[in-house]
C-alpha positions in Angstrom: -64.6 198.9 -91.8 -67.5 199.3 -89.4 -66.2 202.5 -87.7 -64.3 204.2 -90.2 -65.5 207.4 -91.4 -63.9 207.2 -94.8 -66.0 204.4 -94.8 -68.7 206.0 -94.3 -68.3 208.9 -96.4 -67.8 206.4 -99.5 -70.6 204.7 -98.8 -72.5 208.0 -98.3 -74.0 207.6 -94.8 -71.8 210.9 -93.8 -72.5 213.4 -95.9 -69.4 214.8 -97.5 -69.4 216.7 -101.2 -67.5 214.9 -103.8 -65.9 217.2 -105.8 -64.5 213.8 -108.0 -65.7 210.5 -108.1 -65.1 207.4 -110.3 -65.6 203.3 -108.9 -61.8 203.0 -107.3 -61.8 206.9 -105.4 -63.4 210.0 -104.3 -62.1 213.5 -103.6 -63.2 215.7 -100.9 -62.2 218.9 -99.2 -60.3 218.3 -95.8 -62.3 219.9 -93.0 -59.4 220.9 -91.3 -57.5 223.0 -94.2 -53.6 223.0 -93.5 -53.5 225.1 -97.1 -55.8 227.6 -98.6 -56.6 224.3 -100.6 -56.5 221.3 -99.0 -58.6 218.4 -100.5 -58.3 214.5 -99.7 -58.2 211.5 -102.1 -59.9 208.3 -100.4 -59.6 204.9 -102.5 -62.9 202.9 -102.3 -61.0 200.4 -100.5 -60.7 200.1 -97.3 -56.6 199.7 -96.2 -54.7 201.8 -94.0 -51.1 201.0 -94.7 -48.5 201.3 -97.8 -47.5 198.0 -95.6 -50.8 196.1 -96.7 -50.3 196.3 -99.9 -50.8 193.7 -102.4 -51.5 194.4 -106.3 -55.0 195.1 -106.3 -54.3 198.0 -103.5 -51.7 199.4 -105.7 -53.9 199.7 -109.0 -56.3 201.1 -106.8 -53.3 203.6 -105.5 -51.7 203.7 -108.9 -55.2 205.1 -110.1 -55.5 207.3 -107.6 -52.2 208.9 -108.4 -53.1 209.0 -112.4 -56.5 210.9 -111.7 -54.8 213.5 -109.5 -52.9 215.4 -112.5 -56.5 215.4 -114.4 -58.1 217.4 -111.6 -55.6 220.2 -111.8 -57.3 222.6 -113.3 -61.2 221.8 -111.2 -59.3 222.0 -108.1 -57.2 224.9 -108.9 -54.0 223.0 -107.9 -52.4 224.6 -111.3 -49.3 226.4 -109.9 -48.3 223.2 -108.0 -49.3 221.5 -104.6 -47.7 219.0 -102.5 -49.3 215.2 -102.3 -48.5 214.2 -98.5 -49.9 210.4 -97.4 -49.2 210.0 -93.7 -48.5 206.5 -92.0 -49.3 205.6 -88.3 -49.4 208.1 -85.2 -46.2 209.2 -85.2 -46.8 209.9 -88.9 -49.8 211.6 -88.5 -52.2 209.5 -89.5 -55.4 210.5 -87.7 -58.2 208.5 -90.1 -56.9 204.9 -90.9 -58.2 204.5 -94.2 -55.2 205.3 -96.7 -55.9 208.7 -98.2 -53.6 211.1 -100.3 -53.8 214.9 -99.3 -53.3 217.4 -101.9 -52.4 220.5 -100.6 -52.2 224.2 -102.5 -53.6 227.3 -103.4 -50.4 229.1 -102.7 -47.1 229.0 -101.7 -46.4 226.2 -99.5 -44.0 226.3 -96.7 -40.3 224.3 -97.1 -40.7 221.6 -94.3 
């Protein structure tokens, strides 16, 4: 998508450090921390929506949710974090591009 910064952070015109990357995802740290940890995982593909799924979207989302538990330990997510994907406004969603936060680093608040 022309105007979507995910977009342009996985094509690398904004810069953004990847602290993972393989050819389906990337993972970043979110620049507005809602944890003492708080990193985002952005497929390569552009959708926005659980709704527009079809089966390649959900390898690429199945992937993405394979990868997480291997990063662990280089993320220092091992005492646990929560994995939050919000969906449209009133869900939060400010960057349509699907993305999955991961959220740790210490004891997270019961919502």
């Amino acid at each position: 998508m022309e105007n979507c910064i995910f977009c342009k952070i996985v094509a690398g015109e904004i810069p953004s450090p990847r602290l993972y990357e393989d050819d389906k995802m990337i993972v970043i740290r979110d620049i507005e921390p809602k944890a003492k940890l708080h990193y985002l995982c952005i497929p390569k593909t552009h959708f926005a929506l659980l709704s527009e799924m079809n089966d390649v979207r959900a390898e690429i989302v199945k992937h993405c949710f394979q990868v997480i538990p291997t990063l662990e330990k280089q993320l220092g997510l091992e005492e646990g974090y929560r994995v939050i994907i919000n969906q449209g406004e009133n869900g939060g969603q400010t960057v349509h591009h699907l993305h999955i936060h991961l959220l740790g680093g210490e004891k997270l608040a019961d919502f």
